[in-house]
C-alpha positions in Angstrom: 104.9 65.4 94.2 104.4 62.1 93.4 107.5 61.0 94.9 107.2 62.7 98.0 104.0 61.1 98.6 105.1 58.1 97.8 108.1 58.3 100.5 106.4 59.7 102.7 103.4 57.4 102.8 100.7 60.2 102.2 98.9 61.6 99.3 99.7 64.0 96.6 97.0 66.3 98.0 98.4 65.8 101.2 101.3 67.1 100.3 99.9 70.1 98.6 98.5 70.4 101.7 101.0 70.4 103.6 103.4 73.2 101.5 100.4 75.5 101.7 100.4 75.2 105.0 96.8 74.1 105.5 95.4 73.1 109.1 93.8 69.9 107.7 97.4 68.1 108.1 99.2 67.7 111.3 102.5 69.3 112.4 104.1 65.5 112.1 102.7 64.4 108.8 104.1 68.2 107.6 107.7 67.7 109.1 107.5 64.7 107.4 106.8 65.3 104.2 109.2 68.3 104.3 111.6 66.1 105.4 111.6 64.0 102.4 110.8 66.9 100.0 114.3 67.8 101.4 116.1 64.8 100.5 114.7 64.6 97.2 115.6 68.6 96.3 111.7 68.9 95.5 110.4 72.4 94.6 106.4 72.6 95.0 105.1 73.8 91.9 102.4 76.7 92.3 101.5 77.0 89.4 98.5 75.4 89.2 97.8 76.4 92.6 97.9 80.1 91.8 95.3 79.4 89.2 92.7 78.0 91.2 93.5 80.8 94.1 94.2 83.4 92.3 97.1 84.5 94.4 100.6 84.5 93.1 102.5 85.3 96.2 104.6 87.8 94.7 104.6 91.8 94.4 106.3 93.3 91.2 108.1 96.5 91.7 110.5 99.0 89.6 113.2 100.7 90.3 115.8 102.8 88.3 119.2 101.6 89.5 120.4 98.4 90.8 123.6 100.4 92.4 121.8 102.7 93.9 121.6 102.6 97.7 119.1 104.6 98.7 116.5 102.3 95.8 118.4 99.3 97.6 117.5 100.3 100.9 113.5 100.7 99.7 113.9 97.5 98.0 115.2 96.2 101.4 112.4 97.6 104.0 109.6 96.3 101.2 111.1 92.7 101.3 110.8 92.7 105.1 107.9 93.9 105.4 106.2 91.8 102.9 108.0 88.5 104.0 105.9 87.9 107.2 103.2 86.9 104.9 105.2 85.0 102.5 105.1 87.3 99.6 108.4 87.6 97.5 109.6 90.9 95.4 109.9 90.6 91.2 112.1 93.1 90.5 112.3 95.1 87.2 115.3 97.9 86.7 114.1 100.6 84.8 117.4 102.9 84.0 115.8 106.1 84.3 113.8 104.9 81.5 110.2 105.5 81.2 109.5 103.6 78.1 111.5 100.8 79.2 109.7 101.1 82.8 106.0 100.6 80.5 107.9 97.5 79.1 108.7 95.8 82.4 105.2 96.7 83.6 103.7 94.9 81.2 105.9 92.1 81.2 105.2 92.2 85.5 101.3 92.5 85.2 100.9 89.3 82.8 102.6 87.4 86.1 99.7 88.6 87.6 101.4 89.8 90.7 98.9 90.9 93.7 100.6 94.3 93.8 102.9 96.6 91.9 105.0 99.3 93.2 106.8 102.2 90.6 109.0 104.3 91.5 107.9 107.8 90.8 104.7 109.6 89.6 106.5 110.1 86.0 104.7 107.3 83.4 104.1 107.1 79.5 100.6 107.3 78.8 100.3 103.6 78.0 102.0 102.6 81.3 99.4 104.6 83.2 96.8 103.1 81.4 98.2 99.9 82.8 98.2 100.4 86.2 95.3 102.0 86.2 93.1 98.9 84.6 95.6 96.5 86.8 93.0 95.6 89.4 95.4 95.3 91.7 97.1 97.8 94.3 99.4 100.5 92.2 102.1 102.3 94.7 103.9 105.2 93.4 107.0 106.2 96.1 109.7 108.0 96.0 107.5 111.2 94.5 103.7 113.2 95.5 102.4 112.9 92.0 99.7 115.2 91.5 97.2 113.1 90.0 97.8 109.6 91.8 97.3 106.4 90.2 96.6 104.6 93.2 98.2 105.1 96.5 101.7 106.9 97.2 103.9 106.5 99.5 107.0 109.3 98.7 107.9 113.4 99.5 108.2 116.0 97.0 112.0 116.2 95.9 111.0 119.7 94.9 110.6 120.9 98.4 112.9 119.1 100.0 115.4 121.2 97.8 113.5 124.1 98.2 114.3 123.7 102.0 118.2 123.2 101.4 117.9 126.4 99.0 116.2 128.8 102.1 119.1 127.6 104.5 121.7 128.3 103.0 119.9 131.5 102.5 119.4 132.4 105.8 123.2 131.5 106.3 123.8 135.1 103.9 124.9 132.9 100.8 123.3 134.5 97.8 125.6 133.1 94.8 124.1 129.7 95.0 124.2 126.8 92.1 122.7 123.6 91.2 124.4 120.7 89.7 122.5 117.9 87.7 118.9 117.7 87.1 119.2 118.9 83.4 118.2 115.3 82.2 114.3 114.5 81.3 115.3 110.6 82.0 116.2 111.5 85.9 112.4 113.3 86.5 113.4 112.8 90.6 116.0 114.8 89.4 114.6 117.7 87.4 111.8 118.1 90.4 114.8 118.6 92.9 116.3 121.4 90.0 113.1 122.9 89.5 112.9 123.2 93.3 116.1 124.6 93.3 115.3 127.5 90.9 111.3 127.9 92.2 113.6 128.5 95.6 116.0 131.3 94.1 113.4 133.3 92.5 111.0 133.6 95.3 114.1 135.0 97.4 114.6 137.3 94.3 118.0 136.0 93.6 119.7 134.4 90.2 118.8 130.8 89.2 120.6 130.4 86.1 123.5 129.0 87.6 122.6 125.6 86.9 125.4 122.7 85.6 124.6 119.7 83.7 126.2 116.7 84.8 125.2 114.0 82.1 122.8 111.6 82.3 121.3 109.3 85.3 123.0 107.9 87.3 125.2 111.1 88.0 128.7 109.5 88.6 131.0 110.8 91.2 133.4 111.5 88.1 130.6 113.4 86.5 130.0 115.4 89.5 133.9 116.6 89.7 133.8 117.9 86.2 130.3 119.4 86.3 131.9 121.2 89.6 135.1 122.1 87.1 132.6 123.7 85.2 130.6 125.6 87.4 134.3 127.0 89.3 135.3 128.2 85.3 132.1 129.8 85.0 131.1 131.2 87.9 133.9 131.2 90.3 132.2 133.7 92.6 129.7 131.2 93.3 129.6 130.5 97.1 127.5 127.5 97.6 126.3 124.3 95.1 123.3 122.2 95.8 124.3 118.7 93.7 121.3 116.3 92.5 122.8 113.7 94.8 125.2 112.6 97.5 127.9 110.9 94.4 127.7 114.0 93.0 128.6 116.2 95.8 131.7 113.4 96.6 132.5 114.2 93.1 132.4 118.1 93.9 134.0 118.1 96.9 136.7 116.4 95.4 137.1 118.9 92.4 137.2 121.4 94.7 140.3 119.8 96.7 142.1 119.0 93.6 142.1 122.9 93.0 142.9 124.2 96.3 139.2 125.6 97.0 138.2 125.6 100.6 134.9 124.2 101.0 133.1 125.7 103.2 135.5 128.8 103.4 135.3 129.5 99.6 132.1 127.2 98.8 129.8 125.0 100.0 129.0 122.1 98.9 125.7 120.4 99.9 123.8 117.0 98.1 120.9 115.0 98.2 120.0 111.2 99.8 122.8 110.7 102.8 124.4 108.4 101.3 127.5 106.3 103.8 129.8 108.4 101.9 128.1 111.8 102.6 128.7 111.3 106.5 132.6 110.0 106.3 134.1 111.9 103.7 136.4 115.1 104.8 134.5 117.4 105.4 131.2 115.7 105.7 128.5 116.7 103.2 125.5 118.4 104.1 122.4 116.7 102.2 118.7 115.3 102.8 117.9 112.2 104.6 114.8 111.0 102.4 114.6 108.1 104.5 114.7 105.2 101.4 113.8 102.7 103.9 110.8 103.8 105.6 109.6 104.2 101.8 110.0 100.5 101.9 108.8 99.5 104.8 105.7 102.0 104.7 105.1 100.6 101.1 104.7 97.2 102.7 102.5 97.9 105.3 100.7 99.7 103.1 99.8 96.9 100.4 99.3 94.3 103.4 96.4 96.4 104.9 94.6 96.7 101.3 95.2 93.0 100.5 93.3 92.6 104.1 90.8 95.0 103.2 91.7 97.5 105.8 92.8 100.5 103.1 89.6 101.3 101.4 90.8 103.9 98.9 93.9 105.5 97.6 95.9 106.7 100.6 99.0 109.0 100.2 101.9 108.4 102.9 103.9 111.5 103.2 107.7 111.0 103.8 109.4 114.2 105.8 112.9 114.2 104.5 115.4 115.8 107.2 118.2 118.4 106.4 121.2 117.3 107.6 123.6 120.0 107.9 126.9 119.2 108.0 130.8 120.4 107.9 130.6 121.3 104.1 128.4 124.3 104.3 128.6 127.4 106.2 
């Protein structure tokens, strides 16, 4: 800093000044001093800053996968929205984890970030006990936990699978199986089975029909051999619901491989609308859980708390859409 100042014929507060952004120094002085900052390769140091302000500039979140689009896409609407005010995501990757995911929290809150977003209502204990004493704003998304930590911005992947369940119902399919889910790591995941099997019984119809497909994240590979399964085991079975979108590619595939007409013999529906769920041949029927207004509504969400215009714990509820397409009846 002292090099800047130097160069630029200012002080070191000056300067401070003028990468905070503060009124007290002119638009000139400012282009100035970035100018040199520039030439030198100087990164202002906030460090101290931070201290005194108490304001970090940066909002921790989780995720589970790094590959996964639709957690790519949330990631992607939170950074936009957050980035008109200058604040920047730390990301941890929790792996389906929960015990990892209280790990990384911990590690995230000792940065002191001004916000922290999880993803999914699913903690250990101790984590919860950490968010809740965080004093800062907690966002679950991607879930409606029913005892909140803080705010939520998510849907219930239970009903949204209860929802695929009744229409292929009311399209006279009866046989109907679920693929994936079985794993305690993938909660998301065992809410949508659970939905799945809360759905069969109320229309009076069998729910055991339920395929494991390994652990999170379901591959497509994984989802062809879990559908090799199911056709060996049940091969009356006239439509599968599949955790997710890979999955269903995965299925769909299987199901080629062995001559099986889908939707003539089967259908075949998945979860998340992945790019690949709306090209492949046929196209896959699945739910939209729209993974980037979770982002973006996440952002909006923590800016109007950090402005004191959210008093208490809100809940945003996301309406995922049923997108029916060529691979069910």
């Amino acid at each position: 800093m002292a090099d800047v100042a130097r160069l630029a014929g200012v002080s070191p507060m000056t300067v401070s000044r003028a990468f905070k952004r503060e009124a007290s120094v002119s638009e000139p002085t400012r282009e100035a001093i970035l100018k040199v900052a520039d030439e030198l390769g100087y990164v202002f140091d906030s460090t101290a800053s931070s201290l005194r302000s108490q304001k970090t500039d940066f909002v921790a979140a989780t995720i589970p996968s790094i590959n996964n689009a639709n957690f790519a896409e949330t990631v992607r609407g939170l950074s936009e929205g957050l980035e008109e005010r200058g604040l920047q995501i730390l990301l941890g990757y929790t792996d389906y984890d929960i015990c990892k995911e209280e790990r990384l929290i911990e590690q995230l809150l000792r940065r002191r970030p001004e916000a922290i977003v999880v993803t999914g209502g699913h903690h250990t204990p101790r984590a919860k006990r950490l968010l809740e004493n965080a004093s800062i704003p907690v966002v679950e998304t991607w879930d409606l936990p029913e005892a909140p930590i803080g705010h939520v911005v998510g849907f219930s992947n239970a009903g949204a699978v209860r929802g695929m369940v009744d229409h292929l119902v009311a399209r006279g399919l009866r046989r109907i199986a679920f693929i994936g889910g079985d794993e305690s790591r993938d909660t998301r995941g065992a809410d949508r089975r659970a939905g799945f099997i809360a759905a069969m019984q109320a229309h009076g119809l069998d729910a055991t029909r339920l395929i494991a497909a390994g652990a999170p994240p379901i591959s497509m590979r994984e989802g062809a051999a879990a559908m090799g399964r199911l056709l060996d085991s049940f091969p009356d079975t006239e439509a599968a619901i599949c955790v997710s979108d890979l999955s269903a590619f995965g299925a769909l595939t299987e199901c080629q491989r062995r001559g099986v007409e889908v939707p003539g013999n089967i259908s075949i529906a998945g979860f998340g609308d992945y790019e690949i769920a709306s090209i492949c041949v046929p196209s896959l029927t699945t739910i939209n859980p729209y993974p980037r207004e979770i982002g973006t509504r996440t952002a909006a969400l923590i800016l109007d708390v950090l402005d004191g215009k959210q008093a208490g714990p809100g809940t945003f509820a996301i309406r995922p859409e049923l997108l029916i397409r060529q691979s069910s009846r």
